[in-house]
N, C-alpha and C positions, 0 to 999 in steps of 0.2 A: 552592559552587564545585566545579570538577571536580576530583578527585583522582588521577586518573594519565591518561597520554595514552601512545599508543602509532600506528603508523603501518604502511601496508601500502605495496608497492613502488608507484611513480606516482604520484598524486595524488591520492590518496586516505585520509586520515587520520582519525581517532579518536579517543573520551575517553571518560572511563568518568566515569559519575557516577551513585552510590551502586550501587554492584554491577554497573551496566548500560553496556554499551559501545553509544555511540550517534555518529553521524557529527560530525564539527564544525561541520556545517551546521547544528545540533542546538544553540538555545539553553538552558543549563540556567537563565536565568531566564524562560523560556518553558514550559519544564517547571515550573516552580512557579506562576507565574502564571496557566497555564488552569485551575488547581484552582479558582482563586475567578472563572474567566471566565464571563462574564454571556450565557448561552444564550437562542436566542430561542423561542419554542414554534414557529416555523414550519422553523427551520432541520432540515437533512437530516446527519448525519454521515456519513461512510462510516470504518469501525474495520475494520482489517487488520493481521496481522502480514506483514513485506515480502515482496514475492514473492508476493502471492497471489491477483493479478486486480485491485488497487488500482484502475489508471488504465479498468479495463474498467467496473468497478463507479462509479466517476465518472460515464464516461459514460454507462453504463446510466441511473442518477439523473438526470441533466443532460438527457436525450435523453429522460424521459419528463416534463420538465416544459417541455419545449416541442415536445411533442407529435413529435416525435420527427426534428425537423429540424437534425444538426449546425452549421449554419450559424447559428442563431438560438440556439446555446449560449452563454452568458456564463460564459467560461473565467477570468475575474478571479481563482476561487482553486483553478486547477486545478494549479499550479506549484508548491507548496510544502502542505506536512503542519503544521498549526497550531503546532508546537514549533519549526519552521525558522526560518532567515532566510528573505528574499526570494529566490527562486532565479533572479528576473527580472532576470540579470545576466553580464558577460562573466566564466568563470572558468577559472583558470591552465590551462595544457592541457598540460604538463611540469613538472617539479620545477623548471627552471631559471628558469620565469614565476614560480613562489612569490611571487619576491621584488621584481617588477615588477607584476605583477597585481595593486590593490588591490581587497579584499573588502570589500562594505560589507553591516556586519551587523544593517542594522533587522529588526527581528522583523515574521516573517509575520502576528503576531496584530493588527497595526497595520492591516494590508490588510484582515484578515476582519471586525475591527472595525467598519471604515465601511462593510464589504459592504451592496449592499440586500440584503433578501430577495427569495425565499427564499434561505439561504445552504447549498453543499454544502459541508460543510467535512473534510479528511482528516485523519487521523493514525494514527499504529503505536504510539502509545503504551500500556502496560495499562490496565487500569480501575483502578486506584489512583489512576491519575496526572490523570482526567478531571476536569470540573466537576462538583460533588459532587449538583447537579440535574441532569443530563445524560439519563440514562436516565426521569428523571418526567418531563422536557419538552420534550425534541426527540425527534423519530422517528431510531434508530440502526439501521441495516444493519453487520451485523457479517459478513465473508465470511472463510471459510477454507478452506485447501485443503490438499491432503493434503502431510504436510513432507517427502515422499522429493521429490517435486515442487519446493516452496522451498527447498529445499537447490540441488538441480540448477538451479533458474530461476538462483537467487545467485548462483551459478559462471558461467552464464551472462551474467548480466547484465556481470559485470565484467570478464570475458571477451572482450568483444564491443567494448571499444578496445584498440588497439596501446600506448595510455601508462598501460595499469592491467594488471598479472599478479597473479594469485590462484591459490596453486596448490588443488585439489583435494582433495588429502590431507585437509593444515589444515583449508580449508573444511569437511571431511564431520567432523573431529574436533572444533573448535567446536562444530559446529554440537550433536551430541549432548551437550556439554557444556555446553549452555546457554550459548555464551562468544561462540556468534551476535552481530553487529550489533545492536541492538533490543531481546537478549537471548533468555530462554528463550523457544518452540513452545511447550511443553506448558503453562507456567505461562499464558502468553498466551491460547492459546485455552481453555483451562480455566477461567479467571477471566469469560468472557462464557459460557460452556457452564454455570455455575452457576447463570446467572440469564436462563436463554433464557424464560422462562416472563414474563417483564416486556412488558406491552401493548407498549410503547416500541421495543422489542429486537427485530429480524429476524434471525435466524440462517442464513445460505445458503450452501449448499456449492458450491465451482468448479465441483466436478466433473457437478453436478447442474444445474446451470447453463448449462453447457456440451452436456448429453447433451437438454435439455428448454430451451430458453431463453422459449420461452412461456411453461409454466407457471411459471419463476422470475422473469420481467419482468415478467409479470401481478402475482402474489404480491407484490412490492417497490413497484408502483404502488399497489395498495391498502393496502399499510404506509404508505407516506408521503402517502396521502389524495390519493392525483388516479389513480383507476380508468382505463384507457383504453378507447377504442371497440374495436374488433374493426381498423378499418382503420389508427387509430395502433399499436394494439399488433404489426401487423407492421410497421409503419415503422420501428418501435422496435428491434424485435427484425432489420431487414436491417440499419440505420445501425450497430448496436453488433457486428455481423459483424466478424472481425478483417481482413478482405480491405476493408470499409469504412473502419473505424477508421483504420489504415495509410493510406489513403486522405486522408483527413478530417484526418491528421498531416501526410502529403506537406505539404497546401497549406498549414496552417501555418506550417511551416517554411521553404516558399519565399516566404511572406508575411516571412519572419524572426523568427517565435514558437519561436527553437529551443528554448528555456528549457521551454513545454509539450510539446516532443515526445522530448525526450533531458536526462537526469540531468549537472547540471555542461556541458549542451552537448556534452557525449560520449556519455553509455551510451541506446543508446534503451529508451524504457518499454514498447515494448509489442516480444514478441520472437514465435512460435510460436501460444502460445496452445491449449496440447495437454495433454491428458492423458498419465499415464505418460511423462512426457520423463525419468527416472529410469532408465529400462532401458536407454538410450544408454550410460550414466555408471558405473552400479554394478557393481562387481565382484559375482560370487556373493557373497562371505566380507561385503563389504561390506554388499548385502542382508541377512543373514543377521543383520549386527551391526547392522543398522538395525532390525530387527525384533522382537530382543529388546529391544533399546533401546527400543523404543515399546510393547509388552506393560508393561512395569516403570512407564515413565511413564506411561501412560494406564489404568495399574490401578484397576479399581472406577472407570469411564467407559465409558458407553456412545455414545460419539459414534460416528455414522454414517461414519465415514470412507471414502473409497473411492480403493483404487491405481492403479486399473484405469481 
């Protein structure tokens, strides 16, 4: 059970469970229960800490196993991170709905369950938390990006409705504190940095991704065993364009899929899609303490990170 709960102004609330503050949308018998969750050898995960290209890296996966046609995507479990409820639902959009709005909390794992294959499935959880075959039997793409970036997206994201205020500050002092949503950056991506070396495990940076998307969309199709032609793999690589993407959400949403296109029906998933959005945000002094902070934590790691 959770042992302390704590809330942010708007609609947006929190619990901590064992050390880790994670949303409420966040089952803790969902967390227990993927441990011994029965993985298929064809399914695809995609492992993120937030903020860090999630729904891009979805559809990157999603768009190369149908050849790279948004439209022939099976979004079934594009809505929810394997630990969530269902997100596929109207929810409160003011404190004062709290208590008119009812939540229904079936667990997402119910959905992924009867998914066909192949299945793309998400989550932000560590690898502690995962099925204990996970890495010997499914193909995992793990993405990360640089955390001056996930900091700044965070703020952003929450940022970007009128019924949620986040301030700043907080956000950038959590966040080096480990006391982040999700939890610790450094422990997170450290705990898949130790074992990049596993057939199973892709390891792919944002930012490398975004600078070369060829070579990274190529790279991820031949991880998860379906290579492309030369004419899907730029299908692939125009559809997951963030000018597409956007696109490919509009009609979504005017279909009434708001649930895949914006968090709670408010904060939308896909925002910029840039490099360096940190430099907007950071004070010098601020940089400065972000930087020693990251020296200290990532001592004795050679992860390729890039700010730039």
């Amino acid at each position: 059970m959770a042992d302390e709960s704590r809330s942010k102004p708007g609609i947006v609330f929190e619990h901590c469970y064992e050390g880790i503050w994670y949303p409420n949308v966040v089952l803790d018998s969902s967390i227990e229960a993927i441990r011994s969750f029965e993985v298929r050898s064809d399914d695809v995960w995609v492992l993120t800490f937030p903020k860090s290209g999630t729904h891009w890296m979805i559809e990157i996966v999603s768009l190369i196993l149908t050849d790279g046609y948004p439209g022939m995507v099976n979004r079934t479990l594009h809505s929810s991170g394997a630990e969530m409820i269902n997100m596929d639902q109207t929810f409160p959009r003011t404190l004062d709905e709290m208590d008119t709005v009812k939540m229904d909390m079936t667990p997402f794992l119910k959905t992924i369950e009867k998914a066909p294959s192949p299945r793309v499935i998400l989550t932000h959880l560590r690898l502690n938390r995962l099925p204990k075959d996970l890495i010997k039997k499914a193909k995992v793409v793990y993405l990360v990006r640089n955390p001056k970036d996930v900091t700044t997206s965070w703020y952003n994201f929450f940022s970007s409705s009128e019924f949620v205020r986040i301030n700043w500050e907080k956000n950038f002092r959590q966040f080096l504190a480990g006391e982040m949503t999700w939890g610790s950056w450094p422990e997170h991506v450290k705990e898949f940095w130790d074992i990049r070396e596993e057939n199973n495990l892709l390891f792919v940076y944002y930012e490398d991704l975004l600078k070369d998307p060829m070579s990274g969309i190529a790279a991820i199709a031949e991880h998860i065993e379906r290579p492309l032609s030369e004419e899907v793999l730029q299908r692939v690589i125009r559809s997951s364009t963030m000018s597409e993407m956007k696109a490919t959400y509009r009609n979504m949403a005017e279909s009434g899929s708001f649930y895949l296109t914006k968090a709670f029906g408010l904060l939308p998933f896909l925002n910029k899609g840039q490099v360096a959005q940190w430099k907007s945000r950071f004070t010098v002094a601020e940089n400065e303490i972000f930087d020693e902070w990251y020296r200290r934590e990532m001592a004795g790691t050679n992860i390729p990170i890039s700010f730039e």
